[in-house]
DRENRO-751951 format. One record per residue (C-alpha): residue number from 1; x, y, z. Coordinates in nm, 3 decimals. Example, Ala and Ser with C-alpha at 12.3 -4.5 7.8 and 13.67 -1.06 7.14 Angstrom:
% residues 2
(pt 1 (1.230 -0.450 0.780)),
(pt 2 (1.367 -0.106 0.714)),
***
This chain:
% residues 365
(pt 1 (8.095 10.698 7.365)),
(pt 2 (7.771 10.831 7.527)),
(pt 3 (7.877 11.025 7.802)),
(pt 4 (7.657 10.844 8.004)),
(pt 5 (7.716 10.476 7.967)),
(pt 6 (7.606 10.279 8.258)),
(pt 7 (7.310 10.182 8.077)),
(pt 8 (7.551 10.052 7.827)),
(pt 9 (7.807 9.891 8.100)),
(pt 10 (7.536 9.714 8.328)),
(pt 11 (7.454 9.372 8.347)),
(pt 12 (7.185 9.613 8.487)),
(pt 13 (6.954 9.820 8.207)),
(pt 14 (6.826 10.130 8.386)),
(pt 15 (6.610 10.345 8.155)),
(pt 16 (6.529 10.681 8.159)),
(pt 17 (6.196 10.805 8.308)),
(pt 18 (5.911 11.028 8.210)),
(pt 19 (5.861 11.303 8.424)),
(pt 20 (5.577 11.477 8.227)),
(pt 21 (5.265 11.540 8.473)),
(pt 22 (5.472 11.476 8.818)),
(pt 23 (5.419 11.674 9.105)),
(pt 24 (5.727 11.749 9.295)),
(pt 25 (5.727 11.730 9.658)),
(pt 26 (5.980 11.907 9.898)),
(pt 27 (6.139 11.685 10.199)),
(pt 28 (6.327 11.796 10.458)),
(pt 29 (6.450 11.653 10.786)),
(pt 30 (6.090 11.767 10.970)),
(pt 31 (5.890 11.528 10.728)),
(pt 32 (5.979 11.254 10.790)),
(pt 33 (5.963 11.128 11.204)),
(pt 34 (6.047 10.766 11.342)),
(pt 35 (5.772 10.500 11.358)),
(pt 36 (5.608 10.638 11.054)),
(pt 37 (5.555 10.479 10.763)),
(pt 38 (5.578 10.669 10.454)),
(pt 39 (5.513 10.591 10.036)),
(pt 40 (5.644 10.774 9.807)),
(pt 41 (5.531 10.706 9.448)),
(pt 42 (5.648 10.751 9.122)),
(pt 43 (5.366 10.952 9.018)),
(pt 44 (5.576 11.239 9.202)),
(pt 45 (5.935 11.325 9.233)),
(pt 46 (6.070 11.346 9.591)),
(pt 47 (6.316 11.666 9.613)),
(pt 48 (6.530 11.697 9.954)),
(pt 49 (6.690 11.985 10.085)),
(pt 50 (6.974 11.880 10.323)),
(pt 51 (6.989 11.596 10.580)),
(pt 52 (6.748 11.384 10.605)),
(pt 53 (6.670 11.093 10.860)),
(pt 54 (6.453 10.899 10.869)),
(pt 55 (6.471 10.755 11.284)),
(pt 56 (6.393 10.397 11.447)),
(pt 57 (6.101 10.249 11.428)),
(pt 58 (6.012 10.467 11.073)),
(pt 59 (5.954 10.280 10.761)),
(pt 60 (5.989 10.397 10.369)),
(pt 61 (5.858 10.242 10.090)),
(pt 62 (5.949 10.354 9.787)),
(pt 63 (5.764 10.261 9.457)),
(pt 64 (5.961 10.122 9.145)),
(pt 65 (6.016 10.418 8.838)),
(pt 66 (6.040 10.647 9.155)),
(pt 67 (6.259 10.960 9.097)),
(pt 68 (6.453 11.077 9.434)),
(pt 69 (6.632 11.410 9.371)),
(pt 70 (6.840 11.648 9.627)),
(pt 71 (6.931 11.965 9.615)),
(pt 72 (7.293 12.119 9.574)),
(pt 73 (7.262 12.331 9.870)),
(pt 74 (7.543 12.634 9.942)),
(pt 75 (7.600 12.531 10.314)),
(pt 76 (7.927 12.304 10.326)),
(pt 77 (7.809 12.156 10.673)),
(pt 78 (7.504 12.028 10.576)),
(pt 79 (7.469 11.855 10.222)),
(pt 80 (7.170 11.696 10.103)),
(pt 81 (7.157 11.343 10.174)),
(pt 82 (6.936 11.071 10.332)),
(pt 83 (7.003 10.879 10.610)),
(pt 84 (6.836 10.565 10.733)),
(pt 85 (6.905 10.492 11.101)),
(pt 86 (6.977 10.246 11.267)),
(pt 87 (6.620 10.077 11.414)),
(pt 88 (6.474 10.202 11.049)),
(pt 89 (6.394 10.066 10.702)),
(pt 90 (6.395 10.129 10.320)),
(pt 91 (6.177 9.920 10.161)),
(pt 92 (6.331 10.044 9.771)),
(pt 93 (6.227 9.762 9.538)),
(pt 94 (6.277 9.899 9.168)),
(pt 95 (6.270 9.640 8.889)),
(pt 96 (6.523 9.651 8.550)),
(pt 97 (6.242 9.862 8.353)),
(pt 98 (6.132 10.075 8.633)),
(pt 99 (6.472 10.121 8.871)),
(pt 100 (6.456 10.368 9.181)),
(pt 101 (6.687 10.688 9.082)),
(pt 102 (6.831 10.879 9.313)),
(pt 103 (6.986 11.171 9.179)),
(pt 104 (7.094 11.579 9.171)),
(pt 105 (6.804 11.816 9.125)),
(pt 106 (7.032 11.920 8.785)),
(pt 107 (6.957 11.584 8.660)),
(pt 108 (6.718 11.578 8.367)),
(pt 109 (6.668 11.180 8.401)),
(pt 110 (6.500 11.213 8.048)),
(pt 111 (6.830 11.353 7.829)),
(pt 112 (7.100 11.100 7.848)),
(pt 113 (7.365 11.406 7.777)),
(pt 114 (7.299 11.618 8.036)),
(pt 115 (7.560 11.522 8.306)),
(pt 116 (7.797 11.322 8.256)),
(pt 117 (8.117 11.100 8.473)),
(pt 118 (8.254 11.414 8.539)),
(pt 119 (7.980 11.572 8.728)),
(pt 120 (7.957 11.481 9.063)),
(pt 121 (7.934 11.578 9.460)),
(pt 122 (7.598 11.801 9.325)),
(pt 123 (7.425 11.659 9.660)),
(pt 124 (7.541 11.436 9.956)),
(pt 125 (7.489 11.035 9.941)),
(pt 126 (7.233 10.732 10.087)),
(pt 127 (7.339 10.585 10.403)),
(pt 128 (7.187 10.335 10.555)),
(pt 129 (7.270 10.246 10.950)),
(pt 130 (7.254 9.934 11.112)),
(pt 131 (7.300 9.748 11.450)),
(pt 132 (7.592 9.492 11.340)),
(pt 133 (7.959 9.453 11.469)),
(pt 134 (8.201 9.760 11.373)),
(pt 135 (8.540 9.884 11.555)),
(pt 136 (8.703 10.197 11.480)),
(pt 137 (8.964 10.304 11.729)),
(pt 138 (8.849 10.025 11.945)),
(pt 139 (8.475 10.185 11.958)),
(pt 140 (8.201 9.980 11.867)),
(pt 141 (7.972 10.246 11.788)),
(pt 142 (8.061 10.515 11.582)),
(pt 143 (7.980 10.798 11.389)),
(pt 144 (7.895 10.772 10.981)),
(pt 145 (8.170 10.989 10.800)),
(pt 146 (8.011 11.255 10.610)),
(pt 147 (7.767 11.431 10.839)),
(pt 148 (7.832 11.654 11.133)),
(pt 149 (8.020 11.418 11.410)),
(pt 150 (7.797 11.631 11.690)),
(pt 151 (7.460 11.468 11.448)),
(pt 152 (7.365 11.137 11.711)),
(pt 153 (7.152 11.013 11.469)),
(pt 154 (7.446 10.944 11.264)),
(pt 155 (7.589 10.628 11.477)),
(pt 156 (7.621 10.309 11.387)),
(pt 157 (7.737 10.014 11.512)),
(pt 158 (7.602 9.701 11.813)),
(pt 159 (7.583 9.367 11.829)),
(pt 160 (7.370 9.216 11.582)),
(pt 161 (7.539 9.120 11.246)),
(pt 162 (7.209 8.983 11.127)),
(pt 163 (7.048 9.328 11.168)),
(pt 164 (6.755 9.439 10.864)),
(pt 165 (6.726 9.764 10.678)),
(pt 166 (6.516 9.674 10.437)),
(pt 167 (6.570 9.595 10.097)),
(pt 168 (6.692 9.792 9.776)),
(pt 169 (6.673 9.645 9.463)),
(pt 170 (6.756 9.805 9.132)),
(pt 171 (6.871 10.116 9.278)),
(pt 172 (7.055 10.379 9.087)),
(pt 173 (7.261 10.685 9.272)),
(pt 174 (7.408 10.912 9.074)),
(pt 175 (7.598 11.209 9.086)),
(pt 176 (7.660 11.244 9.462)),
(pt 177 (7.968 11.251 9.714)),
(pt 178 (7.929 11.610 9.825)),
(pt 179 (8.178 11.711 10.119)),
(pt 180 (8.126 11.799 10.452)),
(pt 181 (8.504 11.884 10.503)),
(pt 182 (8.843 11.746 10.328)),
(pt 183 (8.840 11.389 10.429)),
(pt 184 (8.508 11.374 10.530)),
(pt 185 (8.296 11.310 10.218)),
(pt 186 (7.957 11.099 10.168)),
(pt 187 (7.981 10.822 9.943)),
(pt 188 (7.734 10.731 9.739)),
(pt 189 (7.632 10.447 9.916)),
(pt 190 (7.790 10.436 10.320)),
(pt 191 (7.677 10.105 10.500)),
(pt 192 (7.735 10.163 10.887)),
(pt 193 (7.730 9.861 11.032)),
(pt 194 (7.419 9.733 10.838)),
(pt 195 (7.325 9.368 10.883)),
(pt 196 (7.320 9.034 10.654)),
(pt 197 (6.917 9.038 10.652)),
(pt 198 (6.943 9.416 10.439)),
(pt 199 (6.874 9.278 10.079)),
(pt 200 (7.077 9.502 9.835)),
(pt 201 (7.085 9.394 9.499)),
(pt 202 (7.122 9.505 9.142)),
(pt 203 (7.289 9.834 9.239)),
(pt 204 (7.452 10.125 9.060)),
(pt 205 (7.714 10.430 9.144)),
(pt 206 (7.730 10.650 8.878)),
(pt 207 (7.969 10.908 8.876)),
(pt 208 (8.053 10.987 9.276)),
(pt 209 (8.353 11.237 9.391)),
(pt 210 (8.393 11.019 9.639)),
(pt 211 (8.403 10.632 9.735)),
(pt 212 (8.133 10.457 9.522)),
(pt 213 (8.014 10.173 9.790)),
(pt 214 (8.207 10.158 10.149)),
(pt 215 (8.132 9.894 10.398)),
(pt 216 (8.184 9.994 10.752)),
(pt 217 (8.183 9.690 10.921)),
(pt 218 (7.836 9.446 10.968)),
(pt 219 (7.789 9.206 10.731)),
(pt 220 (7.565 9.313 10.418)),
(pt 221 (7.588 9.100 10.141)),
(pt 222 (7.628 9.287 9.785)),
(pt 223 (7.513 9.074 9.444)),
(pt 224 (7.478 9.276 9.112)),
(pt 225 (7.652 9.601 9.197)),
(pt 226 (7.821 9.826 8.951)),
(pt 227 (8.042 10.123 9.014)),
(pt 228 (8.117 10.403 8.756)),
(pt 229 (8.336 10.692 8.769)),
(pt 230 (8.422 10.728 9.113)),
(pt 231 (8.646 10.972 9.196)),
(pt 232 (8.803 10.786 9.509)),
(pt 233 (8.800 10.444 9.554)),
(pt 234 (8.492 10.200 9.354)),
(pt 235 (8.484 9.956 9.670)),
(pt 236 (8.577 10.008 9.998)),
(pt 237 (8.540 9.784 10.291)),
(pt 238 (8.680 9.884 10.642)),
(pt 239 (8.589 9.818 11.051)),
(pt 240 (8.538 9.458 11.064)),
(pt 241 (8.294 9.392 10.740)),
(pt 242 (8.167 9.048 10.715)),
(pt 243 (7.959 9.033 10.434)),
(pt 244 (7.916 8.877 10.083)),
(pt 245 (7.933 8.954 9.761)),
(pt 246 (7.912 8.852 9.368)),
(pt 247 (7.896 8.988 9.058)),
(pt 248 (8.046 9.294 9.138)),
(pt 249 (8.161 9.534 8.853)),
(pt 250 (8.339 9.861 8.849)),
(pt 251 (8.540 10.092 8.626)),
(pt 252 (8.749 10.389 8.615)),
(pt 253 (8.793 10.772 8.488)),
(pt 254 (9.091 10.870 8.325)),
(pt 255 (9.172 11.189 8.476)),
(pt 256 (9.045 11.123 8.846)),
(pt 257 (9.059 10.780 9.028)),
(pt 258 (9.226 10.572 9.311)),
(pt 259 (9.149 10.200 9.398)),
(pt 260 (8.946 9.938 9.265)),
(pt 261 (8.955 9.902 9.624)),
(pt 262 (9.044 10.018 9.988)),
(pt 263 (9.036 9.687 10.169)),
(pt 264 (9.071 9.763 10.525)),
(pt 265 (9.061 9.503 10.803)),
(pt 266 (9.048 9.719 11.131)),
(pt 267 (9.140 10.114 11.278)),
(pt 268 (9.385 10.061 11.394)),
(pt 269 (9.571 9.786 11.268)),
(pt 270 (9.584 9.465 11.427)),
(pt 271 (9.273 9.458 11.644)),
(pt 272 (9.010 9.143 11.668)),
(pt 273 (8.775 9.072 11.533)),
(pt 274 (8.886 9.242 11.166)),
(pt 275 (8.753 9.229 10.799)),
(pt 276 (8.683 8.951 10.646)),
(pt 277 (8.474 8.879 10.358)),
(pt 278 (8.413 8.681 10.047)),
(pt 279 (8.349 8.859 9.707)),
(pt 280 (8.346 8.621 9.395)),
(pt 281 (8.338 8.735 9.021)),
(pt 282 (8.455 9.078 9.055)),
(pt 283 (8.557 9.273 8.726)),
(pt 284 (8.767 9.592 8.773)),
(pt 285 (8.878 9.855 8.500)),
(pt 286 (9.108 10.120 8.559)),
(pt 287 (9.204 10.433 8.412)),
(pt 288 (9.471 10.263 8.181)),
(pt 289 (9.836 10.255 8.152)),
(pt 290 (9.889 10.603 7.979)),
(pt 291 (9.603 10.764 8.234)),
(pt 292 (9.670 11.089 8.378)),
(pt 293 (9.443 10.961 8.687)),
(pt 294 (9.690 10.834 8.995)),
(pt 295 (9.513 10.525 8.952)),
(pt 296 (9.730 10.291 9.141)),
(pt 297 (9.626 9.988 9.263)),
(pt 298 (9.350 9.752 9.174)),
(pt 299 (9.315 9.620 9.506)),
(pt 300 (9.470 9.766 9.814)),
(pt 301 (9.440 9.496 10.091)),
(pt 302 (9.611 9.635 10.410)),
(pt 303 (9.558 9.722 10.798)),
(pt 304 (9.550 9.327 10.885)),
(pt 305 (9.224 9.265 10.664)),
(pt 306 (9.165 8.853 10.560)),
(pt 307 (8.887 8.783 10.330)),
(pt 308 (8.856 8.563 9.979)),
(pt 309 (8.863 8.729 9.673)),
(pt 310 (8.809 8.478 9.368)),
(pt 311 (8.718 8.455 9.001)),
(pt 312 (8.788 8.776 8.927)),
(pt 313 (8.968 8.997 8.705)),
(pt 314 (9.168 9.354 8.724)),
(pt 315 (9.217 9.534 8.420)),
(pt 316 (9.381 9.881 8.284)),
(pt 317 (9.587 9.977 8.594)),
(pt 318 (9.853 10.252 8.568)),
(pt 319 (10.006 10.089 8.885)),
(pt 320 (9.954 9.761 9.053)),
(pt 321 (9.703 9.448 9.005)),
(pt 322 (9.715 9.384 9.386)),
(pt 323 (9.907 9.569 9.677)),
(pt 324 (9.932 9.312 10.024)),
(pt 325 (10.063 9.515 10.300)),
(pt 326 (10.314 9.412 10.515)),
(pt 327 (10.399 9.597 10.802)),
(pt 328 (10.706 9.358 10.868)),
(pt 329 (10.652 9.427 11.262)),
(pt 330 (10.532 9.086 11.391)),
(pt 331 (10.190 9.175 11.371)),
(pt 332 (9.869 8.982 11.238)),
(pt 333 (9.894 9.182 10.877)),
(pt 334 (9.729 9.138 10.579)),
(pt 335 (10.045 8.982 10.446)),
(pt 336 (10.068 8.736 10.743)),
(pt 337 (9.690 8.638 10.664)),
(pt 338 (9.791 8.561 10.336)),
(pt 339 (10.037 8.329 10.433)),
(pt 340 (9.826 8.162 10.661)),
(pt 341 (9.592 8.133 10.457)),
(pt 342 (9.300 8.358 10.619)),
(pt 343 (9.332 8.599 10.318)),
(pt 344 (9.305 8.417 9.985)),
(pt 345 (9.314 8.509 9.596)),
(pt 346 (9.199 8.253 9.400)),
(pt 347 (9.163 8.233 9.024)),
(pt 348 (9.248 8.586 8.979)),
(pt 349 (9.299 8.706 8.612)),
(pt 350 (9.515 9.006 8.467)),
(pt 351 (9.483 9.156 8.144)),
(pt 352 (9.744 9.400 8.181)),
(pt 353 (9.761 9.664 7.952)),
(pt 354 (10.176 9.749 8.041)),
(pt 355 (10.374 9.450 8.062)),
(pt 356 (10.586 9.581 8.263)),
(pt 357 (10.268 9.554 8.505)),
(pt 358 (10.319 9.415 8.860)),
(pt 359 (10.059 9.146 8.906)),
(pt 360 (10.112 9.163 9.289)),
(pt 361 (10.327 9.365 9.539)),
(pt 362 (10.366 9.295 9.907)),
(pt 363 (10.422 9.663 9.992)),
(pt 364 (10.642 9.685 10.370)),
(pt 365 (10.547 10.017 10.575)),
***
């Protein structure tokens, strides 16, 4: 198999790019300054060198065929990534012939070869930050994991579920998930708190060290999303997220994986409001039964998250289809919201390549 296959997995056809008479043009944190609006063009290819923000009130429009790159950067504390604030937008409309890429400065977007599911945290991630409903430790404004907790510009979190960032649209991020510190890793794409008017569709993660796509909190909704090769989890929704989402695909390495997904309701558990959103036709591949990757659980639904997960389908996991936690204290847990009926799996499918294979565990902690 090509080693890289997403344009081979995708319901999604990204294609490589000509780079041949581009100018490249260096970004750092200086050049770009809230409520400015910026182009950038795919006549050129964008290359920055550590964080960058872009503040409220800024706007950046990106052209379709655009090529984003970052350097690797030595400095641990300060990875190359770009961050849109809260108050700001990305305007990142790509189409299936001419997707947005954003991608390592190793990446020859032109050789198909060159890197491959194993190469990854070569720069930082794309965050976007957003104004909608979080709670983490009882705070509803918080800090985005992967960038210097002392960085202000890195909060997230308010009032307004129905908060806009913009829109991106065939958008492809690959190779990211560099760390700031163990634990404290970008993903390849963070949502802070981003609101239900951000359009993101038609969106890839291709080979990440850490999460692919984590929701923290707010309530974006996801359609057309594909996750490959993450090291960590594919999914990951914590901090009261809200959203929706459908047609959601992701699959597994087999030397390095966890969960299909981390499916968090609050931190800690217990707290109101908590998670709870709807994902429908949802295909997950893991490592496979004789994987040497932990690969444990499809989905991990735990710390009192509800939700509806339906028409879906798990595949190739070494451990568990689905893990329900139940904390069998009392408390409002994931496992009591599925008796309730405030978490709910409906027409979920199995093809279990062990069958010995657990379809679902209530796990008691």
């Amino acid at each position: 198999m090509n080693r890289k296959i997403y344009s081979l997995l995708l319901p999604l056809t990204f294609l490589a790019i000509g780079l041949a008479a581009q100018i490249t043009v260096n970004i750092t944190d200086a050049s770009l300054q809230g409520g400015q609006t910026y182009n950038w063009t795919k006549n050129n290819v964008y290359l920055l060198d550590g964080l960058v923000f872009l503040e409220e009130g800024g706007v950046l429009n990106i052209e379709a065929g655009t090529v984003v790159k970052f350097t690797a950067r030595a400095s641990a504390d300060n990875p190359s990534a770009l961050i849109i604030t809260r108050g700001a937008k990305i305007y990142a409309t790509g189409t299936a012939v001419e997707p947005i890429i954003f991608t390592a400065e190793a990446d020859d977007v032109n050789d198909p070869g060159d890197l491959g599911p194993s190469d990854n945290s070569l720069w930082g991630g794309l965050a976007l930050l957003g104004k909608g409903i979080t709670q983490r430790n009882g705070n509803a404004e918080v800090n985005i994991e992967g960038i210097p907790a002392e960085e202000v510009r890195g909060l997230y979190g308010g009032t307004d579920n129905f908060d806009d960032s913009g829109v991106m649209r065939y958008v492809s991020i690959r190779h990211g998930g560099r760390a700031l510190a163990s634990g404290n890793e970008l993903n390849g794409l963070s949502l802070g708190a981003v609101g239900s008017k951000t359009v993101l569709e038609y969106i890839e993660i291709y080979a990440n060290s850490d999460d692919g796509i984590e929701f923290f909190g707010g309530a974006p909704n996801l359609k057309y999303a594909v996750v490959a090769f993450a090291e960590d989890d594919s999914f990951d929704w914590d901090e009261v997220y809200s959203g929706q989402g459908q047609f959601w695909f992701s699959i597994q390495r087999p030397d390095i994986a966890d969960a299909g997904c981390e499916c968090d309701g609050t931190t800690p558990d217990d707290l109101t409001p908590y998670s709870n959103p709807t994902v429908y036709n949802w295909t997950h591949i893991g490592s496979g039964a004789g994987a040497t990757a932990s690969n444990p659980i499809g989905w991990l639904l735990r710390a009192g998250t509800a939700g509806t997960i339906a028409n879906s389908i798990v595949t190739g996991m070494k451990g568990k289809v689905i893990e329900v936690q139940d904390k069998n204290t009392g408390t409002n847990d994931s496992h009591q919201k599925l008796l309730n009926g405030e978490l709910n799996l409906l027409a979920i499918f199995s093809l279990a390549m062990a069958t010995t294979l657990p379809w679902m565990h209530l796990q008691q902690v």
